[in-house]
Every structure is written in structure tokens, then in C-alpha cells.
C-alpha positions as CSV (number, residue, x, y, z in Angstrom):
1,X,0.0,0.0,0.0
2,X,1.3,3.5,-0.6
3,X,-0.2,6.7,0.3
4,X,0.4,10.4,0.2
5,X,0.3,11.3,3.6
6,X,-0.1,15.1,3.8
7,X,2.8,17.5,2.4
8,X,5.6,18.3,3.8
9,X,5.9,21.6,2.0
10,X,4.1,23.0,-1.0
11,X,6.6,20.7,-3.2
12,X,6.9,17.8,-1.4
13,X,4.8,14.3,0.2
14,X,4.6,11.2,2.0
15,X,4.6,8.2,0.3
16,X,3.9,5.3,2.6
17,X,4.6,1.3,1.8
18,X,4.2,-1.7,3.7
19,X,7.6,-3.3,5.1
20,X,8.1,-6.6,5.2
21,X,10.5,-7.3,8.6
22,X,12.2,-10.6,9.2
23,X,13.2,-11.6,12.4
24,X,16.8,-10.3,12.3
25,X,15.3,-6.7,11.8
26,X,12.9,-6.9,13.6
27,X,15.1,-7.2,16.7
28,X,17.5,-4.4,15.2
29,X,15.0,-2.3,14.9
30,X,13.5,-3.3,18.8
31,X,16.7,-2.3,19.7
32,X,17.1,1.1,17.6
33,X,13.9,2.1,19.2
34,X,15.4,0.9,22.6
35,X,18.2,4.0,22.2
36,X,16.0,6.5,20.7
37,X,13.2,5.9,23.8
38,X,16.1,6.6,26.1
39,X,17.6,9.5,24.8
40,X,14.1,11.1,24.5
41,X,13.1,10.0,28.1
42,X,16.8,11.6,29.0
43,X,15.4,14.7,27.2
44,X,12.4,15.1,29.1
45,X,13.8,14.8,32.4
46,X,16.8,17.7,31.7
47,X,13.6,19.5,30.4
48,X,11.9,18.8,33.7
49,X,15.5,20.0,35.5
50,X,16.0,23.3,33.5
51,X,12.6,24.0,34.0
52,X,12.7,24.0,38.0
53,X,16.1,25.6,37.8
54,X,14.9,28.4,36.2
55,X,11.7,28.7,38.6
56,X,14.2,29.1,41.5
57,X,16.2,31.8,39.6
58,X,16.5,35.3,41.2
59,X,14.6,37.5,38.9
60,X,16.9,39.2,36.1
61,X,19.1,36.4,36.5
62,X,19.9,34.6,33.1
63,X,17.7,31.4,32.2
64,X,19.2,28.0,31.7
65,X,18.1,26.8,28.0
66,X,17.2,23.4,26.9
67,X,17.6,23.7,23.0
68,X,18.5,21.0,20.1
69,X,22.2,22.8,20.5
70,X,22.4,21.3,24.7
71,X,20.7,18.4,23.6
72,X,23.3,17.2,20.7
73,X,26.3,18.1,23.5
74,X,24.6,16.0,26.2
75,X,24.0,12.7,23.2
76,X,27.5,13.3,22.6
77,X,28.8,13.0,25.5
78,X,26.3,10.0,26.5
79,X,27.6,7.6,23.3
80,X,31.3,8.6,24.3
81,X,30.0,7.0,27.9
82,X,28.3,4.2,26.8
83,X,29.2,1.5,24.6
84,X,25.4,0.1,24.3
85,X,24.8,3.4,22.5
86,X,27.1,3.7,20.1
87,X,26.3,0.1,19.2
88,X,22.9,2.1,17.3
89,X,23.4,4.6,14.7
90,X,23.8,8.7,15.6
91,X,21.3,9.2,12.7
92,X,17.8,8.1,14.1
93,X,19.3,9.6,17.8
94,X,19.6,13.2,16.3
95,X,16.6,13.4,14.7
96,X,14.8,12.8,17.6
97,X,16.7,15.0,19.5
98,X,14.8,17.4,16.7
99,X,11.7,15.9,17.0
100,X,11.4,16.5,20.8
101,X,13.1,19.8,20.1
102,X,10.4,21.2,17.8
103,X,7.7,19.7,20.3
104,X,8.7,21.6,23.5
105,X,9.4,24.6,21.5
106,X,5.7,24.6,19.8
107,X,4.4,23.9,23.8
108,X,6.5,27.5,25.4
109,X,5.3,29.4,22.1
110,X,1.6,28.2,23.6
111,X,2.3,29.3,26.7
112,X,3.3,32.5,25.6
113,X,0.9,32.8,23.1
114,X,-1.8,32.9,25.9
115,X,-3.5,30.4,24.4
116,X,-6.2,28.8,26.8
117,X,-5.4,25.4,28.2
118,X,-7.4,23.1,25.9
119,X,-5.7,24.5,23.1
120,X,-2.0,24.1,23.6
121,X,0.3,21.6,22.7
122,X,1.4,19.9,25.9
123,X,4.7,19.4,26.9
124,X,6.7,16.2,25.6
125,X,6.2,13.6,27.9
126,X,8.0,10.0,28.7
127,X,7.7,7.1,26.7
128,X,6.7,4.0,28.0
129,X,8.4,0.9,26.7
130,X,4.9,-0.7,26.9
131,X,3.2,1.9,25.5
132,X,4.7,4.2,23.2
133,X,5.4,2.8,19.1
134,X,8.2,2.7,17.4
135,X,9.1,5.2,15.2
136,X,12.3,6.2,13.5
137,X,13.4,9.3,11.1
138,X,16.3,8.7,8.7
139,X,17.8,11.8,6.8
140,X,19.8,11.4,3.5
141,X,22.5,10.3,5.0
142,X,21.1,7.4,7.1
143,X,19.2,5.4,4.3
144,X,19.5,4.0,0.9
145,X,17.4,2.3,-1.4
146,X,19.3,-0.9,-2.7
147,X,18.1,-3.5,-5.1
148,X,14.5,-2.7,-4.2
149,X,15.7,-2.8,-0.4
150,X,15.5,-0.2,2.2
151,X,18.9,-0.4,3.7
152,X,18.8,1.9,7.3
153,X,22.2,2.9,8.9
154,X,23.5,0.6,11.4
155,X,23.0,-2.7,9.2
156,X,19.2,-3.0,9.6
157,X,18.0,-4.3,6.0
158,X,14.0,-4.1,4.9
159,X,11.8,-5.7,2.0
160,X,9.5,-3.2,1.0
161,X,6.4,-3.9,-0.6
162,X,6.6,-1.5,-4.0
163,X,3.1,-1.0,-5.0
164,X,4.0,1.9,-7.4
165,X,7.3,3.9,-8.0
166,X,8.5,6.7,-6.1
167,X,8.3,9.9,-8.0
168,X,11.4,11.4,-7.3
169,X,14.6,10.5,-4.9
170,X,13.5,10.8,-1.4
171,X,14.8,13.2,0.7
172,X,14.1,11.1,4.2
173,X,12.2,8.0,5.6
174,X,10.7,7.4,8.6
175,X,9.7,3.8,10.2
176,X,7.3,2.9,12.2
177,X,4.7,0.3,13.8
178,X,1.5,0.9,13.8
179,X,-1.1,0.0,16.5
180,X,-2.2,-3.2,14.4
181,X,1.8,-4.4,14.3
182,X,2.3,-4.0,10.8
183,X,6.1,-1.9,10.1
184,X,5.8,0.8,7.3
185,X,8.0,3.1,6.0
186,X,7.2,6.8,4.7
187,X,9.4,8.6,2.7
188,X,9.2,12.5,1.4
189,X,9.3,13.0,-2.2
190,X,8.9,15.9,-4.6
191,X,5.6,15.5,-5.8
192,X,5.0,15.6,-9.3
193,X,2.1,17.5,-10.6
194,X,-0.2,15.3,-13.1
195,X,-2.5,17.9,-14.8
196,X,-5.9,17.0,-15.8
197,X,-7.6,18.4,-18.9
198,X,-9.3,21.8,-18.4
199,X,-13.5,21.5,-17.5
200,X,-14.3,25.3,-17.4
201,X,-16.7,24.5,-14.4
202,X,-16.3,25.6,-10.6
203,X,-17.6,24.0,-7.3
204,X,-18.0,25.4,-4.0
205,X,-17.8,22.7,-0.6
206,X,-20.0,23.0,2.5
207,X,-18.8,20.8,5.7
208,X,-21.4,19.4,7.6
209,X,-22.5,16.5,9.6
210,X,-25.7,14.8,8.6
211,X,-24.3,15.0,5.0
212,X,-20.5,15.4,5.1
213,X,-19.9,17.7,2.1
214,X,-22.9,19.7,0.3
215,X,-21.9,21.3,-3.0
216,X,-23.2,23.1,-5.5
217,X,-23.5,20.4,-7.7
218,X,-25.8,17.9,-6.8
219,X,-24.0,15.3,-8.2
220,X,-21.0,15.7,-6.1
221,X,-22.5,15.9,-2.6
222,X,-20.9,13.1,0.1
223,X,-23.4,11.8,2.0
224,X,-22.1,10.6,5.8
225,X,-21.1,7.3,4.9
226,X,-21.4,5.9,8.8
227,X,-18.3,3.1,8.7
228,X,-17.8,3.8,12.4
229,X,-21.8,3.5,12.8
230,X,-21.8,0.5,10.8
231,X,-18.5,-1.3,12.8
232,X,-19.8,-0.4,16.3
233,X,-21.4,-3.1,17.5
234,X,-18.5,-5.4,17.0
235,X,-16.2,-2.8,18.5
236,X,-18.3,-2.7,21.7
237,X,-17.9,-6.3,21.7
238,X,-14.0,-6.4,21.7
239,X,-14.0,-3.5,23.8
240,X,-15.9,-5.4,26.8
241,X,-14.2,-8.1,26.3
242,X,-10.7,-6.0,27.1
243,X,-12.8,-4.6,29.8
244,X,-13.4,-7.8,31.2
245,X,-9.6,-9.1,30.9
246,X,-8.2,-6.0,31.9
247,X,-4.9,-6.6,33.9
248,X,-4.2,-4.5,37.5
249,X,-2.3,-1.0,37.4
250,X,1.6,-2.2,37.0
251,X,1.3,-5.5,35.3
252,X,1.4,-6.8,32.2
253,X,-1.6,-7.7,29.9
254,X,-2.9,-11.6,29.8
255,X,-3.2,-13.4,26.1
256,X,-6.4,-12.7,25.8
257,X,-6.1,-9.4,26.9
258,X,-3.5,-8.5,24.0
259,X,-5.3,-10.3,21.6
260,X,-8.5,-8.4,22.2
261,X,-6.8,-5.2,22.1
262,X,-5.5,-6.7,19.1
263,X,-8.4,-7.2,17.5
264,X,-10.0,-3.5,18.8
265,X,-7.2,-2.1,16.9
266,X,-7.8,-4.0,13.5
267,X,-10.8,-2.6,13.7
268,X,-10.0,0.9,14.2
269,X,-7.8,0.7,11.7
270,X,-10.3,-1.0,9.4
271,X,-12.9,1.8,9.8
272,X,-9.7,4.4,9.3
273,X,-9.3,2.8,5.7
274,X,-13.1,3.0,5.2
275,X,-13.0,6.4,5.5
276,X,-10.2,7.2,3.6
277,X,-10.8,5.5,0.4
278,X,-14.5,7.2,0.5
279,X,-12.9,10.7,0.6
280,X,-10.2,10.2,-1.5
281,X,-12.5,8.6,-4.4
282,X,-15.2,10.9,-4.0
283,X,-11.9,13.8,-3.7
284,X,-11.2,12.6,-7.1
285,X,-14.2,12.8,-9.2
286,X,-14.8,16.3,-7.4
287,X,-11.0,17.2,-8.9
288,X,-11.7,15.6,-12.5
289,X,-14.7,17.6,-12.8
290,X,-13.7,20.9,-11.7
291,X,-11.0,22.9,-12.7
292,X,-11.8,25.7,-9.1
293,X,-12.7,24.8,-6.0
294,X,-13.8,27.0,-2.8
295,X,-13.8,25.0,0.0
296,X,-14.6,25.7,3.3
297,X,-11.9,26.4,5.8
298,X,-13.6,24.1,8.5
299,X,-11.7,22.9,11.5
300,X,-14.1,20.2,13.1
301,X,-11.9,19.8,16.4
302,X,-14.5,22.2,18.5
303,X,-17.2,19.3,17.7
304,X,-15.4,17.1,20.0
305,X,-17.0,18.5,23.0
306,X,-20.7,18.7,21.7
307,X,-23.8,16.6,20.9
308,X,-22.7,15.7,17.0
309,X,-19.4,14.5,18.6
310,X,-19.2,10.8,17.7
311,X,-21.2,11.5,14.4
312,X,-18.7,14.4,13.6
313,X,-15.9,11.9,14.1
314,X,-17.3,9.1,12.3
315,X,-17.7,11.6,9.2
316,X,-14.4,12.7,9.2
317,X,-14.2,15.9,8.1
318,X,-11.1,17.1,8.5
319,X,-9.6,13.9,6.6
320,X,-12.0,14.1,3.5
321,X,-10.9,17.9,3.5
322,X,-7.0,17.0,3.6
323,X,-8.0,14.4,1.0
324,X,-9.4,17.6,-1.0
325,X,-6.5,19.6,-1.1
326,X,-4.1,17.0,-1.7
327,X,-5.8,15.7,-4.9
328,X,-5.8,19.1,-6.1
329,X,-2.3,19.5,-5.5
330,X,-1.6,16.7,-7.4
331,X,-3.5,17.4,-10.0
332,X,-2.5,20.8,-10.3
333,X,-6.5,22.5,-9.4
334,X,-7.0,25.7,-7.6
335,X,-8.4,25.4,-4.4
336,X,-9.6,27.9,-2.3
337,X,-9.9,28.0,1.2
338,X,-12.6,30.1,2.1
339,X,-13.3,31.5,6.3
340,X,-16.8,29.7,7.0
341,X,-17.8,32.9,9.3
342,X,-21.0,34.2,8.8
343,X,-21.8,31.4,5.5
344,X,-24.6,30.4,7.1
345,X,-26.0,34.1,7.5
346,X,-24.8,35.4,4.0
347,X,-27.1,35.1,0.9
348,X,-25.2,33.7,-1.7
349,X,-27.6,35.6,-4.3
350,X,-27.6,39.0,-3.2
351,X,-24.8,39.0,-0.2
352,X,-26.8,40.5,2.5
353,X,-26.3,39.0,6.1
354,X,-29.1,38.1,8.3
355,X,-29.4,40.0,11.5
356,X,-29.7,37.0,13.3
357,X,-28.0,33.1,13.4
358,X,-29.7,30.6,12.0
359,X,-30.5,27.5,14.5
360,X,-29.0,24.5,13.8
361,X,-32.4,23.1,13.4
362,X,-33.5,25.6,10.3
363,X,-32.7,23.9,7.6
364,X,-34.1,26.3,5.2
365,X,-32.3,29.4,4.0
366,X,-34.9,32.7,3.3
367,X,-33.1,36.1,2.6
368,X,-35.2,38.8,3.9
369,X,-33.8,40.6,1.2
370,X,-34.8,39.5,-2.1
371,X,-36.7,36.7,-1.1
372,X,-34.5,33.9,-2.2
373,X,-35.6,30.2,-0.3
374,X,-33.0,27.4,-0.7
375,X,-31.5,24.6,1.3
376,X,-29.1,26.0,4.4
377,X,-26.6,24.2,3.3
378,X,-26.6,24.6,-0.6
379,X,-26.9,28.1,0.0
380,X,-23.2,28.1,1.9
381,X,-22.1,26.4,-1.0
382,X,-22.4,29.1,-2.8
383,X,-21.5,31.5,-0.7
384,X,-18.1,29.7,-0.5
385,X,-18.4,30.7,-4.4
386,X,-18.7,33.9,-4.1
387,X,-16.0,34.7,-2.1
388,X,-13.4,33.4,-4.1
389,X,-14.5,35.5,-6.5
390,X,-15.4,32.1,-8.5
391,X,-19.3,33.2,-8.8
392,X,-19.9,35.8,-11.7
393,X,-23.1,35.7,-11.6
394,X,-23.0,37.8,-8.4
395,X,-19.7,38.2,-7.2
396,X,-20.2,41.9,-7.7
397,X,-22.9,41.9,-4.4
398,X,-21.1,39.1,-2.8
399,X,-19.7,39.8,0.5
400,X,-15.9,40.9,0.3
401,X,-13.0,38.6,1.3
402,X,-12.2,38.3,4.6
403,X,-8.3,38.6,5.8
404,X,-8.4,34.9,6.8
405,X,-9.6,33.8,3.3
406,X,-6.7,32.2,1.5
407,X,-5.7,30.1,-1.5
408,X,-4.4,27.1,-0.9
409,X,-2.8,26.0,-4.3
């Protein structure tokens, strides 16, 4: 299997395969992941020790830092002490040393940032052997692709299953387990543009949850396709039955215990797929057919906390969306993020704004204006039209552009 998994920057994707790992990596790799856990657990705790030493500074006095720079001085000096490090290779232990870099430095710019609680990024934490999965990062330098053979620094040799080619020499790799088992290994790629013949029509996306994308075609609508609905009987099944095995606090899982969670896990996993071939087919015929699209800049992750929160989740907005952009990326579309405030108030066919919010039970649009009656829903649709200037017919008496509106390809 191989997938574009986001993009790393406006050139460049993921391209994921399945590994297969015999026994002889498999161990290596055990033991790769060994060293990396340490070094980040050892970066967590002189986190934790700058961070009290500079609470008990004297104020004006000048802070203690905890930066990539301390970090690489403090590996170095840990592989010169121990011979069980050095055994792994430096490669996979710097880039972490990034990794948890970037994390605690996107947690203080929260804090500073004021943002409220909910929404920061928390602090990097410990990894528990038990707990957390493997996961490795590989620059140039640490990989190389071999006779159809991922060769990783340190000796660690991996079949991987090629189920198309790469488009372009990768620039890194990173391996990992998921929650199922299974080993994969993503690389990032130059993505190549493959340009689709020019349509002349536009199409402008509404987020919602009872159907998970209104358009203004009628013919490109998603209806919520319920796979978690559908999967959860038999997930409450294997759920109770972990329930019912569930070890005490401090030890270690029974068979039956691990092969329930087992189990739990193929199904999540099952109902991730489910969902992501549904957007991504139904991303594609919306790309072949339209040359534009205004989309709605939705973030679902407020959702989480109301009523519509397990129907919002099992309609996956935010990974049909990603799905979206990506295919027009790929296939070299323009897509237009558009700010959803006020689309539900807006009248897409004159652009006046209602005085007051519609409740989420109206489902029925009525300007007070010129009169016009249409679905809620197919009305923001076309208000996402009209504000990327994609609407002719009434883009003149649309309502402007807001700051936030952007253009994502």
C-alpha cells in the first residue's frame, strides 16, 4: 500500500509502503527504538530540571536553555560514555533529539501565546516501553534504497512492498509500527504534478455532519457514509471483552487481553481505511470535474466536545478535507480556502447578512432581502463561491473577502 500522507511543504509528500521485517530486523529495529526511547526520556527529564532551575532563579538572573544545541552536547557525550549506544546509529538519535526539540518549543510558544489550556500543545512527555510505538526518522544520509531494499544505517536491511514507484529520490524515511503491528516506512518525495484536462466548471464545498460535504452540484454531494456506525457493535464487543480481561495497574496484559486489544485495533484501523478511500474517491471525481474549488476552511476539532461528537468523528471531516486539497495539489487544481464565518448568514444571491444566526435546526435558507428560499446548506455552497471570487453571476454583491480567506494552491 502506498499513500500520500499530507505534504511536507508545498513541493513535497509522504509516500507510505508496507515493510516486510524478518526476524533479524525486527530485533534491530526493537533495539534502535530501545536507544531512541532513552535519549528522549533523558530529554524530558533535563527538560523537567531546567525548567525548576529556572523557577528558582532570582529574577533578572539569566535562564538556563534546553535547546537541540544542549541536547546534541549531552547525546554526545552519553555515546562517548556508553558502549550500548554507540552500538545504534547517531542518525535516528539526532533526529529525535529534533523531534522533541520542535515539540517543547511549539508547547513555550503556547504558553506564551496565551492560548487557553485546551488548546495548547502539551509538553513532551515519557515514553513508556509498553506503551509508546516505534518510530524512526532517517535523513539522507542514514538510508539508501538498494536493489528494491531499504537499507537503514546501522545494518538494519528491509523488504519493502513496492506497489507503485517513487516519483522522485526521497529526501528522508521514517519507520514505524502501527497500532495493528504491521512496520511501514514513509518517505518524502517531490511530488509531481499530473494535470488534468481543463473543464471550465467551478464547485463550492460545505462541511457538515448529517451530510458530510454539500456542494453546489448535486451530483458531487458526500453523503455521511457511517463506517464507524456500521463497525460499532462489534467494536463494543471487543472493547468489553478487554474490559473484562483488563490486567491491574503495573502489570502486564494476559493473552487474551493483548489479543482483544489486538483485535479492537484492526478494527479501528479497518474503519480508518473505510473512511479514507470514501474521501479520497469521491476527492477525485470532485478534482476531474472541476477545474476551481472553494472550499470551506472548516476545522471540526471544537465538535469534539458537543452533541454531534461521535457522528462528527465518524464523518471525518477534517480527513475528507485533507483528502481535497491533496488531490488538487496533485493534479495541479486551484483550491480555495474560504473562512466559513458568517456562510450560514450570508445570501449567496444577493450577499446580504441576516441580523440574526440561524439555529441548527433551520434547515431552510430565506433572505429577507430579495426573497430567495434554498437549502441552508446549498446556500453556503455558494456562498463559498462567491468569495473566491469564483461566482460571476453575483460576485459583484457578494460579501468581500475576509483577511483569513486564503488560496491554498
Amino acid at each position: 500500500m502506498t499513500t500520500p500522507r499530507g505534504t511536507e511543504d508545498a513541493g513535497h509528500a509522504r509516500y507510505t509502503y508496507r515493510l516486510r521485517v524478518s526476524a533479524t530486523a525486527l530485533t534491530l529495529l526493537e533495539a534502535e527504538w530501545d536507544r531512541c526511547r532513552w535519549i528522549w526520556n533523558e530529554s524530558v527529564a533535563k527538560s523537567k530540571q531546567v525548567h525548576a532551575a529556572n523557577g528558582a532563579l532570582s529574577e533578572g538572573a539569566e535562564k538556563l536553555t534546553c535547546g537541540p544545541a544542549q541536547l546534541d552536547k549531552m547525546l554526545t557525550e552519553a555515546r562517548a560514555a556508553m558502549s550500548w549506544l554507540r552500538e545504534g546509529s547517531s542518525v535516528p538519535q539526532q533526529q529525535l533529539i529534533r523531534d522533541f526539540a520542535k515539540s517543547r518549543a511549539k508547547a513555550i510558544k503556547d504558553v506564551k501565546a496565551r492560548l487557553p489550556v485546551k488548546q495548547r500543545a502539551g509538553m513532551p512527555g515519557y515514553k513508556k516501553k509498553r506503551e509508546a510505538r516505534p518510530s524512526l526518522n532517517y535523513t539522507r544520509r542514514g538510508f539508501r534504497i538498494k536493489d528494491g531494499r531499504l537499507h537503514l544505517a546501522g545494518g538494519i536491511v528491509l523488504t519493502v512492498v513496492w506497489s507503485r514507484d517513487l516519483p522522485s529520490d526521497p529526501t528522508s524515511v521514517r519507520v514505524y509500527r502501527d497500532s495493528v503491528g504491521h512496520w511501514y516506512c514513509s518517505f518524502v518525495a517531490a511530488a509531481e504534478v499530473q494535470p488534468l484536462p481543463a473543464t471550465g466548471a467551478v464547485i463550492g464545498i460545505d462541511w457538515g455532519v448529517k451530510e458530510t460535504a454539500t456542494t453546489t452540484s448535486d451530483a458531487h454531494d458526500l453523503p455521511h457514509p457511517e463506517h464507524g456506525k456500521t463497525a460499532a457493535a462489534k467494536l463494543a464487543r471487543y472493547q468489553r471483552m478487554m474490559a473484562r480481561r483488563k490486567p491491574p495497574k503495573g502489570k502486564s496484559g494476559s493473552k487474551g487481553y493483548r489479543a482483544a486489544r489486538k483485535q479492537t485495533a484492526k478494527l479501528h484501523k479497518k474503519v480508518a481505511r473505510q473512511r479514507q478511500d470514501t474521501a479520497r474517491k469521491w476527492a477525485k471525481q470532485v478534482v476531474c470535474d472541476h477545474d476551481a474549488l472553494a472550499v470551506e476552511d472548516f476545522k471540526p476539532k471544537f465538535l469534539a466536545k458537543s452533541t454531534m461528537a461521535r457522528k462528527a468523528a465518524d464523518a471525518a471531516i477534517g480527513a475528507t478535507k485533507r483528502a481535497l486539497i491533496e488531490m488538487g495539489r496533485k493534479h495541479g487544481r486551484t483550491v480555495h480556502l474560504v473562512n466559513p464565518a458568517f456562510t450560514t448568514m450570508d445570501c449567496a444571491h444577493c450577499g446580504v447578512r441576516a441580523k440574526h444566526r440561524l439555529l441548527l435546526s433551520e434547515r431552510t435558507y430565506t433572505c429577507t432581502s430579495c426573497g430567495t428560499v434554498s437549502p441552508r446548506d446549498k446556500n453556503s455552497a455558494r456562498v463559498m463561491l462567491v468569495r473566491a471570487g469564483l461566482y460571476p453571476a453575483t460576485v459583484d454583491r457578494g460579501s468581500p473577502d475576509s483577511p483569513q480567506d486564503r488560496q491554498a494552491a
